[in-house]
VOGU-3710 file (C-alpha; in Angstrom, 3 decimals, decimal comma):
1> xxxxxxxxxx> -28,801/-18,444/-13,685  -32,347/-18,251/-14,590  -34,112/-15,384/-12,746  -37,607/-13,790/-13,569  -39,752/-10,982/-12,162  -42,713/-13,472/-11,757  -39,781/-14,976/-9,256  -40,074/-11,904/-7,435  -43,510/-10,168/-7,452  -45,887/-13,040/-8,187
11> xxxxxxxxxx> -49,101/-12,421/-9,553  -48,096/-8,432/-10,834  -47,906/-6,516/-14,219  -44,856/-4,585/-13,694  -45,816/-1,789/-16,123  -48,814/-0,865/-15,222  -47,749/-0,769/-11,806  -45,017/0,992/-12,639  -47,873/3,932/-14,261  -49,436/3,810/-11,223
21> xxxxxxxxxx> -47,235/3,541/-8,461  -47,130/7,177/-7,901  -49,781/8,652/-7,142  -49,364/12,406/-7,924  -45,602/12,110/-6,770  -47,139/11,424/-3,263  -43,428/9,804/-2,370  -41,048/11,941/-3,233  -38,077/10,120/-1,800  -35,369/8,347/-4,316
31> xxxxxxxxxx> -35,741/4,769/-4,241  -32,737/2,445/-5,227  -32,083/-1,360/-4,690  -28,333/-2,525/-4,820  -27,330/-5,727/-5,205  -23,816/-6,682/-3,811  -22,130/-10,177/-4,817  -18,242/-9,366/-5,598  -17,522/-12,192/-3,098  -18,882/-14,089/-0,051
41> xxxxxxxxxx> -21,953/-12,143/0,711  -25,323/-12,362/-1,316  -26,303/-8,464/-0,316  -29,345/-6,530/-1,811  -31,409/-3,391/-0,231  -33,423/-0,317/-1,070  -32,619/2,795/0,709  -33,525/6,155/0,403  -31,560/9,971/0,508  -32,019/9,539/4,413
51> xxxxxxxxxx> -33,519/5,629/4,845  -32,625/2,473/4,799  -35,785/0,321/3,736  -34,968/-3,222/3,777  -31,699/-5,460/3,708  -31,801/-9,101/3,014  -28,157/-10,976/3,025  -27,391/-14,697/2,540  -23,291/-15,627/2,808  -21,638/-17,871/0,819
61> xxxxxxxxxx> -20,076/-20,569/3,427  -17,212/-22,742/1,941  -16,943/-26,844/3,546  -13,158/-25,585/3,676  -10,552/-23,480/2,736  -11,117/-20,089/1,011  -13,562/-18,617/-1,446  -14,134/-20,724/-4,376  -15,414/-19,001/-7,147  -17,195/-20,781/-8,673
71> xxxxxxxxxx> -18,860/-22,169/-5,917  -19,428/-18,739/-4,516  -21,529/-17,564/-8,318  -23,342/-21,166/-7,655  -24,539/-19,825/-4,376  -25,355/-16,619/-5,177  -27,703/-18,078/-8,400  -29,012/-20,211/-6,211  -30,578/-17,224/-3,532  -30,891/-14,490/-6,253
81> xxxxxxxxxx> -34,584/-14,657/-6,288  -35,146/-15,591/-2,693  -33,157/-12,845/-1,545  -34,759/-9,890/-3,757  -38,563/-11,118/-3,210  -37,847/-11,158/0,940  -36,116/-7,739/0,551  -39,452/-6,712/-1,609  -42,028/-8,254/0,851  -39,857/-6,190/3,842
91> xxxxxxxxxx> -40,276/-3,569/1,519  -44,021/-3,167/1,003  -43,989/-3,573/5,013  -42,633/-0,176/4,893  -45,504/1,143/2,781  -42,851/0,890/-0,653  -43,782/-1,109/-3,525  -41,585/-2,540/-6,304  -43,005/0,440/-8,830  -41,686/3,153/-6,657
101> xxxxxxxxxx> -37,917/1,898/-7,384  -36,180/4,578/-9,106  -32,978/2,018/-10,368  -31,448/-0,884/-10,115  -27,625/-0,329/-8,635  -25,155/-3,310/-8,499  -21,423/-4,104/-7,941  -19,659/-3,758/-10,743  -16,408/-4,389/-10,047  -13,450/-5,208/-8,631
111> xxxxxxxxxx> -14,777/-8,814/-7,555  -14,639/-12,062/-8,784  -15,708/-12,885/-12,526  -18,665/-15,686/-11,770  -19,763/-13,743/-8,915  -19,914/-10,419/-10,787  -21,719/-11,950/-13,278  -24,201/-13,704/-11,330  -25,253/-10,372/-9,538  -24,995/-8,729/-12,921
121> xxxxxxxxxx> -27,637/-10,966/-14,963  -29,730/-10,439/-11,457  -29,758/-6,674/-12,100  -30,312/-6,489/-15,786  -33,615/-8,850/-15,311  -34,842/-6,062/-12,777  -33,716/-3,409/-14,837  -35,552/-4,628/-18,090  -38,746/-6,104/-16,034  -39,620/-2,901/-14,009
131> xxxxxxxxxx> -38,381/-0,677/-16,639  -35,759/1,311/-14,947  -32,410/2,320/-15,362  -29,089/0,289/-14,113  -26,059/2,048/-11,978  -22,895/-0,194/-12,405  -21,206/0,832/-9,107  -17,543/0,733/-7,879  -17,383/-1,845/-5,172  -14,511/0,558/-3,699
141> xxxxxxxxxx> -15,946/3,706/-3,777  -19,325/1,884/-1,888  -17,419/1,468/0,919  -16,135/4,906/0,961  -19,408/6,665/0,121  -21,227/4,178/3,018  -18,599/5,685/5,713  -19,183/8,950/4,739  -22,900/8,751/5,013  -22,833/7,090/8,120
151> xxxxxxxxxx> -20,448/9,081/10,081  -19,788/13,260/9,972  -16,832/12,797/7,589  -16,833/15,321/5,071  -13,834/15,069/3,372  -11,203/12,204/4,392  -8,295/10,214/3,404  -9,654/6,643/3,153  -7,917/3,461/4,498  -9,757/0,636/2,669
161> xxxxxxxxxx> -8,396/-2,637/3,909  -10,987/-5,915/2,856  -9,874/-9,141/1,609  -8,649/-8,650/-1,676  -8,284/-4,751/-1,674  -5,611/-2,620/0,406  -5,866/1,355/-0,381  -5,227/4,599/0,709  -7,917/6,982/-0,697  -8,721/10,615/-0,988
171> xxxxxxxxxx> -10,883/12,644/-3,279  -9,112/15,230/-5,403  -10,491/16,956/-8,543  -13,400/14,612/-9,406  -12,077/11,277/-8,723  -11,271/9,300/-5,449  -7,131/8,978/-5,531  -5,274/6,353/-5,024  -2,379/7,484/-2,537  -1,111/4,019/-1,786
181> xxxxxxxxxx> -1,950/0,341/-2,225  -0,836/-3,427/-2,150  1,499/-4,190/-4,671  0,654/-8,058/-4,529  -2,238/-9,781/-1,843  -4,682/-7,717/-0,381  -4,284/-7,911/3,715  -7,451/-9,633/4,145  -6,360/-12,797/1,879  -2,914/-12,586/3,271
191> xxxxxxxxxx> -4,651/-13,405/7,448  -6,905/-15,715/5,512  -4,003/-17,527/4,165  -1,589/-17,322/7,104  -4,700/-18,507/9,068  -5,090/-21,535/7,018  -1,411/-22,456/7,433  -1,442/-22,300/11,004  -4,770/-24,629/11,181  -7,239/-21,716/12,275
201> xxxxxxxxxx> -11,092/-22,087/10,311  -12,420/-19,402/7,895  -12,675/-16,271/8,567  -9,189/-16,103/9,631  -8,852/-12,067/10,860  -10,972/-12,457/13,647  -9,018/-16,002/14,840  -6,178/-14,216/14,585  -7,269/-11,499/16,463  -8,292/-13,229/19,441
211> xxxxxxxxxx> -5,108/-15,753/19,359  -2,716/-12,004/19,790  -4,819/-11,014/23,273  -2,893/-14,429/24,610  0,491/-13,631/23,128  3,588/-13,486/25,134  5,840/-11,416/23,325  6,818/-9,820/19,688  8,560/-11,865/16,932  10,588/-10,019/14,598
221> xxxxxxxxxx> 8,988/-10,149/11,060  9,248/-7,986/7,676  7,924/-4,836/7,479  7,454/-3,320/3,926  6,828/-0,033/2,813  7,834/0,970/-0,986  6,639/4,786/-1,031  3,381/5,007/-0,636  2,918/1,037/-1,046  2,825/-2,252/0,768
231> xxxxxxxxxx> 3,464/-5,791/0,335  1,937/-8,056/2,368  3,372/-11,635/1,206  6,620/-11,726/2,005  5,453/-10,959/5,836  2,917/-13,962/5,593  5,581/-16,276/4,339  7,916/-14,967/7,013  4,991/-15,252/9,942  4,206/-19,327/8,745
241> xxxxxxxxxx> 8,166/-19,833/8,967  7,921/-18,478/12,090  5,292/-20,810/13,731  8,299/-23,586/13,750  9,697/-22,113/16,439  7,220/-19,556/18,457  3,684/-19,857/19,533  0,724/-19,390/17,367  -0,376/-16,469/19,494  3,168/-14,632/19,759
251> xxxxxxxxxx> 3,207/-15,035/15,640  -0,626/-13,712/15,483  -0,052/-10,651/17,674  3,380/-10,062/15,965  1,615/-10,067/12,379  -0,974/-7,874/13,429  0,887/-4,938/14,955  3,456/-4,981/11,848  0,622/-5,395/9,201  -1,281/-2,767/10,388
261> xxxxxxxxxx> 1,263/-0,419/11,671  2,691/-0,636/8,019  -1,032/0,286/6,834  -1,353/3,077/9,192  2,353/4,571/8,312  0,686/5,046/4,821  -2,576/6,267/6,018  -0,550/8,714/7,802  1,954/9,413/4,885  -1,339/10,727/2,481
271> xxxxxxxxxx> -2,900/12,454/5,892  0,811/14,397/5,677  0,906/14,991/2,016  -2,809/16,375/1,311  -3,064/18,069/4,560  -6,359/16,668/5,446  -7,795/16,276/8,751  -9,799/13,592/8,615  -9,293/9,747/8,284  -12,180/7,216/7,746
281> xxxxxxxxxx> -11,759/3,277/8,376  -13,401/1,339/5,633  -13,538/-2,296/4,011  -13,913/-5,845/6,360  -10,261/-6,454/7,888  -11,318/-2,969/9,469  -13,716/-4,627/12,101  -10,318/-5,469/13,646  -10,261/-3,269/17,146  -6,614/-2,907/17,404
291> xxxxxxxxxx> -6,312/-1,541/14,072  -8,614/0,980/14,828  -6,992/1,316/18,192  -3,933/2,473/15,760  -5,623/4,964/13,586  -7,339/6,739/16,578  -3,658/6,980/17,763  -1,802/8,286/14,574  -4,725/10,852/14,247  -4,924/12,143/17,777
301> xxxxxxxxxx> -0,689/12,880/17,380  -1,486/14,476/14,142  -4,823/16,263/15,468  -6,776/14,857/12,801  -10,417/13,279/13,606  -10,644/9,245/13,137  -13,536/7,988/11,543  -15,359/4,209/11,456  -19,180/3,015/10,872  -20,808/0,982/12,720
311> xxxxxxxxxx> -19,673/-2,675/11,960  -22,882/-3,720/9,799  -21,447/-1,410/7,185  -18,068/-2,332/7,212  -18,183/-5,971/5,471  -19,498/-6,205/1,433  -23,444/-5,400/2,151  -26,189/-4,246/0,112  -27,090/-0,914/1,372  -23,468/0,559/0,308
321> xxxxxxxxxx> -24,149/-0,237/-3,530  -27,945/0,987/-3,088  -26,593/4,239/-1,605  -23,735/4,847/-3,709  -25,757/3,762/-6,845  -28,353/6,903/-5,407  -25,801/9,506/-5,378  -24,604/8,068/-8,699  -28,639/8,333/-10,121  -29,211/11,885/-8,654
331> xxxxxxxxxx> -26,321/12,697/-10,716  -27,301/11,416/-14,169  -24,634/8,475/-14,102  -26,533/5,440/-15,248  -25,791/2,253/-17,625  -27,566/1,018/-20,806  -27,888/-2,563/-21,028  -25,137/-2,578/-23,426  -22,668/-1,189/-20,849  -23,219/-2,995/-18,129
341> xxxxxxxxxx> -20,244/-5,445/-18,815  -18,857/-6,468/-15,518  -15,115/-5,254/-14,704  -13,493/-8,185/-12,258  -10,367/-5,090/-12,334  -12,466/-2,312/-12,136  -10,000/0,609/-10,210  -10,955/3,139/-7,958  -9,718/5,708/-9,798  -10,709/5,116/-13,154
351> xxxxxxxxxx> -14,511/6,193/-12,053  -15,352/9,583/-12,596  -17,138/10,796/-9,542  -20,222/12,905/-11,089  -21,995/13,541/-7,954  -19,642/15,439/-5,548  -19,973/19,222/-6,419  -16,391/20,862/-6,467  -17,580/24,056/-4,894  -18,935/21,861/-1,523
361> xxxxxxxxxx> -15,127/20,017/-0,769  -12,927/21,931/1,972  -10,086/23,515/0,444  -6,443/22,956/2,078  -5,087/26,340/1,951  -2,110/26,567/-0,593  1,404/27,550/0,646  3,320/29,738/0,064  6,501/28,986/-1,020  8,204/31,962/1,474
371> xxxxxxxxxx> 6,724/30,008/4,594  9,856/27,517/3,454  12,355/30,445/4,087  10,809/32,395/6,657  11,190/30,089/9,567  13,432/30,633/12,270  15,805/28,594/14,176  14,387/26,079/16,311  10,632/26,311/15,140  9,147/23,219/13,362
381> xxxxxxxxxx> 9,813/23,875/9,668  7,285/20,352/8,747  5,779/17,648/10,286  5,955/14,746/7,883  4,298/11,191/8,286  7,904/10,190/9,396  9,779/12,544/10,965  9,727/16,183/11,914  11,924/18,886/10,520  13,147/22,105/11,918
391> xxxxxxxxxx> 16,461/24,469/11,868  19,579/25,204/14,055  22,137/27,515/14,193  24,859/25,971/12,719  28,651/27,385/12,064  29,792/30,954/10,250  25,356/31,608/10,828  24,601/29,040/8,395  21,186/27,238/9,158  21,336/23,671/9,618
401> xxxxxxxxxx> 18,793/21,523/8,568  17,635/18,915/11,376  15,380/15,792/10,533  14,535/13,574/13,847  12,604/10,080/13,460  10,362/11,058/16,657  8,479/7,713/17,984  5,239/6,464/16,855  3,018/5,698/19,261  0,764/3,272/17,258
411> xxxxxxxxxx> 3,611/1,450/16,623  4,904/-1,279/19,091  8,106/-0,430/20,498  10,445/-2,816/18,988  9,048/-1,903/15,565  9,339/1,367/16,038  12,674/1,596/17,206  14,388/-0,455/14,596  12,182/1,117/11,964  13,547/4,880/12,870
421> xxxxxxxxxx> 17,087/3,503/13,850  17,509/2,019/10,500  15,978/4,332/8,202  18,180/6,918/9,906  21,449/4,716/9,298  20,193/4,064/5,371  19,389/7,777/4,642  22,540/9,096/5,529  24,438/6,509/3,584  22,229/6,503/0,309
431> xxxxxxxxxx> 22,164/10,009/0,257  25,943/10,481/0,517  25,945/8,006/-2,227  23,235/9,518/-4,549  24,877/13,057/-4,136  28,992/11,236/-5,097  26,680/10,126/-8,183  25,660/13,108/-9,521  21,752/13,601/-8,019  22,182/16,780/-5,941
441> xxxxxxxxxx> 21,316/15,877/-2,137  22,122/17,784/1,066  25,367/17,324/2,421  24,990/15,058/5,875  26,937/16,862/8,737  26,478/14,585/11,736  24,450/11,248/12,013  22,918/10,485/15,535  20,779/7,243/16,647  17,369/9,168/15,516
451> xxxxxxxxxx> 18,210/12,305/14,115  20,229/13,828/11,155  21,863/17,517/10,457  22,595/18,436/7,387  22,705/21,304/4,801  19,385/23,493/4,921  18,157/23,742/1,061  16,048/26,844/0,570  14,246/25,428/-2,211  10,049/24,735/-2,533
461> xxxxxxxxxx> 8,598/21,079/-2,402  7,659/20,426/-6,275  4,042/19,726/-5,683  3,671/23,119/-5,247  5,065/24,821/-8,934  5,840/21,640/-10,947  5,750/22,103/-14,870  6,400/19,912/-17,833  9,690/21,369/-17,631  10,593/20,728/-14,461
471> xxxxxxxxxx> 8,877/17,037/-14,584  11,577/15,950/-17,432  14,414/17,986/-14,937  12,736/15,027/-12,437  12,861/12,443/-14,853  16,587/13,233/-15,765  17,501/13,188/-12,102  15,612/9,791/-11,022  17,650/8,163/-14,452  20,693/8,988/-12,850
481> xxxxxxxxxx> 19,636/7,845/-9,690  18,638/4,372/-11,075  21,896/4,203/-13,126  23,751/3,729/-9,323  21,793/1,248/-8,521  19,682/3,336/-5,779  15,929/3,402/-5,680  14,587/6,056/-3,657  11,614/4,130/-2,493  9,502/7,468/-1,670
491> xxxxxxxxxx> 9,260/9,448/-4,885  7,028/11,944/-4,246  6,495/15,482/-4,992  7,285/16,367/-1,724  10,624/14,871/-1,680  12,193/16,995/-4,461  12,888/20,349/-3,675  13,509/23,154/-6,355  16,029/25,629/-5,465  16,382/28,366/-7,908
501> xxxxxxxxxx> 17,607/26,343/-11,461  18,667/23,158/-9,202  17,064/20,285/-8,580  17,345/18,702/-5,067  16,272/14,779/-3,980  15,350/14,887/-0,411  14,255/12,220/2,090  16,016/8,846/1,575  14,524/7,138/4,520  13,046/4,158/2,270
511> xxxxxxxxxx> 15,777/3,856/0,060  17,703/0,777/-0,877  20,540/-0,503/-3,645  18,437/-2,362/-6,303  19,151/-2,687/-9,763  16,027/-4,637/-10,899  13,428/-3,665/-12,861  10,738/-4,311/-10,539  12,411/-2,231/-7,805  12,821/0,822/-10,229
521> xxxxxxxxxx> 9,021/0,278/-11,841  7,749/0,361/-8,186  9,493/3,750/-7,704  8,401/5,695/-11,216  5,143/3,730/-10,513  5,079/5,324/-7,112  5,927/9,250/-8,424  3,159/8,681/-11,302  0,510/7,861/-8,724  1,481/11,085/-6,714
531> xxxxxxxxxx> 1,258/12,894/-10,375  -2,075/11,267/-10,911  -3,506/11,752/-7,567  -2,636/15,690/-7,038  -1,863/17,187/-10,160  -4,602/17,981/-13,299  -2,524/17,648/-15,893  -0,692/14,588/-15,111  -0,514/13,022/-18,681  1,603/15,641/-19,786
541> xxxxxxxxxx> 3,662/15,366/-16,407  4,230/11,736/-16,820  5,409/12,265/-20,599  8,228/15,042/-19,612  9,530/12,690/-16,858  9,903/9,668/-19,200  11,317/11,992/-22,136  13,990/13,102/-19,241  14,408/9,292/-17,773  15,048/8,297/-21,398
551> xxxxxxxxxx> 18,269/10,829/-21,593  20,047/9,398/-18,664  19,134/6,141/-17,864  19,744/3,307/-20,589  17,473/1,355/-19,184  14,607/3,566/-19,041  12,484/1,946/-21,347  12,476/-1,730/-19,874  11,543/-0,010/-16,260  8,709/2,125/-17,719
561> xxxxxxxxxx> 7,259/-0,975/-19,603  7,466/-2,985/-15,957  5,145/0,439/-14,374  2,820/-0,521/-17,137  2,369/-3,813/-15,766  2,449/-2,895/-12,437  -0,531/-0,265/-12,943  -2,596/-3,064/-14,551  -1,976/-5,776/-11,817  -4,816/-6,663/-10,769
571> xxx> -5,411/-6,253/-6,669  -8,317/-8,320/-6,393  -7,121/-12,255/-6,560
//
């Protein structure tokens, strides 16, 4: 791509503009053009602390198919220069000329390669011509930060669901958190590609959309939740199988309300575990109006306050990098030319987030570990993302421990009830198992349709007092979990309870008999990320678990090579 200023701003000497452009600091706004090109859309703007400026966008339209690309850098050469000079002429409607940019922001990553690229050599020519410095931003955190300016949320978890990226999101101790994510196809690219099987033209989540308002009734299709993760491709596969023998709209409206109530279960799962209150829609597939039909449901039961932007912000655009790469400038995080290598992988959670202030985030008050002891018979002890807990009077004045599946109303019906009927079934049985095993559990006393009793541990959730010490107790316990062939499928901090010098695994509601090693990487990959996303010193954490995995599970090194490679998949494909 061949791109030059004189492309741009015909007939100007940037640096002597740029001497003179402000006239004794006359403007004192921030001024920052983004560029945006990680896919289909050709996105730049300029936008101030409180303004957008200008916005020029040109998409990338394939003849057929999906996103090609190649094709796609091809098209966003070809309009690089077209699109920044119209955004500049809009610009200098508004009384802002080219000298009174501050930086030059642009998508960094996650993306494609040739489209990164593209937008990349676009940004560096700015850069170097006007003399300015370059943010790389996060495509991921763009969206985020755009919601947040554009709606009162302060400080929420994040469902991001676009085409190639599926996350739950939440910042904790200067990063934004990963709490949950797709382990293979984003959902975005899995409608596109179910859409494309069943004959419907690109985009494919708004066909499918409108095809479900005409369906009849719900088809039975996979619904797959490892922890805190999701796989999407086994439920496309299943939903083209499924068009040999129901309707197209019956299939449509049937992969929509298990897609997305298996992306609001999550959503849910990190609302329960951070103790947030607020939830903020972000990413494309989130234009969807039953989805957010969903969320405003979960977060009304859990009295939590539902967030979206208006739909202009929720697709890849321009203003989201601009903005983003402002907060980023006002805080001193900029990129020489040397380090402005594009990252097609580029995670969420690897960027250190320099311009949220510690002291301004709303604190969820800390527990104290006698609330877990203090509560009496027949009061709510928790309200988890699944079920709720609370005691009974049980024989001799022992307290027994009650855990009932209550209904979801996002959910459809069907869904629901097989979902809550099954995990019910599956936790008594692979708990009984675990415990016969070795892995202290609760005993099970009685087993009813939606609801188990059993023993009442007085022990404290983990997350609240773990230690290195107690992280290798963990990792001893999980290795003798995975030596009988269980995987817990929700390893989290919350689900291991410390009771004096014991260790206790709770919650088996996800779990399953597997003995491979992707199985067992999916559940130490799924603990790590809690580690990561709520404890400081989770290096250290992660090392004591694998020193205690190591001393009862022979196997332990072949599954912690697999979390490796699951860490390093890369979502966007």
């Amino acid at each position: 791509m061949y791109i030059t200023l004189s492309d741009i701003i015909e007939g100007s000497d940037s640096k002597q503009r740029r001497r003179t452009g402000r006239r004794v600091e006359a403007v004192k706004n921030t001024f920052i053009l983004g560029i945006e090109g990680t896919a289909w859309n050709l996105s730049a703007a300029i936008v101030t602390e409180t303004e957008i400026i200008a916005e020029v966008t040109e998409t990338y339209k394939p003849e057929k198919g999906g996103i090609h690309p190649r094709e796609a850098a091809q098209h966003h050469a070809k309009y690089a220069a077209s699109v920044i000079k119209k955004l500049l002429a809009e610009a200098k409607e508004k009384g802002v000329e080219p000298s009174d940019i501050d930086g030059i922001a642009f998508s960094q990553g996650p993306g494609l390669g040739p489209c990164l690229r593209t937008v990349a050599t676009a940004a560096r020519v700015l850069s170097l011509s006007l003399g300015i410095p370059l943010i790389g931003v996060n495509h991921c955190i763009a969206h985020i930060e755009i919601g947040i300016w554009k709606t009162p949320a302060k400080d929420p978890v994040v469902l991001y669901v676009s085409g190639a990226n599926s996350q739950v999101i939440s910042y904790m101790e200067g990063r934004y958190r990963v709490f949950g994510e797709t382990l293979d196809i984003g959902l975005g690219n899995a409608l596109d590609k179910f859409a494309r099987g069943a004959g419907l033209s690109h985009p494919g989540g708004p066909k499918i959309e409108t095809c479900a308002k005409d369906a009849k009734q719900y088809i039975h299709l996979p619904y797959v939740i490892k922890g805190m993760d999701l796989s999407f491709s086994g439920l496309s596969t299943a939903s083209s199988e499924a068009l040999k023998k129901a309707t197209l709209e019956d299939v449509c409206y049937s992969y929509q309300e298990t897609a997305f109530a298996m992306v609001v279960e999550v959503a849910e799962r990190a609302l329960a575990h951070t103790g947030k209150k607020e939830v903020l829609l972000a990413g494309g597939v989130g234009a969807n109006t039953r989805l957010r039909e969903m969320l405003n449901k979960m977060c009304e039961a859990r009295d939590a306050t539902f967030y979206v932007p208006e739909k202009r912000f929720m697709g890849d655009n321009g203003t989201m990098i601009a903005y983003t790469g402002l907060l980023m400038y006002k805080s001193g995080n900029t990129l020489s030319i040397e380090d402005s290598r594009v990252n097609p992988s580029f995670r969420t959670d690897d960027v250190k987030v320099t311009w949220i202030k510690e002291e301004d985030m709303k604190r969820v008050p800390e527990i104290s570990p006698e609330t877990f002891f203090r509560t009496p018979p027949g009061e709510m002890l928790d309200s988890g993302a699944e079920a709720v807990v609370y005691l009974e009077d049980g024989p001799e004045g022992k307290k027994v421990l009650v855990k009932e599946r209550v209904p979801k109303v996002y959910r459809h019906r069907e869904i629901d009830e097989r979902i809550r009927r099954e995990r019910n079934r599956a936790e008594a049985r692979l708990m009984s198992e675990a415990r016969r095993t070795g892995v202290p559990t609760p005993i099970i006393y009685d087993v009813e349709e939606f609801k188990l009793k059993m023993q009442f541990i007085e022990g404290v959730p983990i997350k609240y007092l773990i230690t290195p010490e107690v992280s290798e107790k963990v990792g001893e316990l999980v290795g003798k979990l995975h030596s009988s062939g269980i995987v817990h499928g929700d390893l989290t901090t919350s689900n291991l309870l410390l009771a004096g010098e014991r260790l206790y695994l709770i919650d088996f509601g996800l779990a399953y008999f597997d003995k491979s090693l992707e199985a067992r990487g999916v559940d130490v990959h799924v603990l790590f990320q809690t580690f990561e996303s709520t404890h400081r010193d989770h290096e250290t954490l992660v090392k004591a678990f694998e020193k205690g995995y190591g001393s009862t599970f022979i196997d332990s090194e072949d599954v912690l090579r697999r979390v490796e490679e699951i860490k390093k998949r890369a979502r966007y494909a």
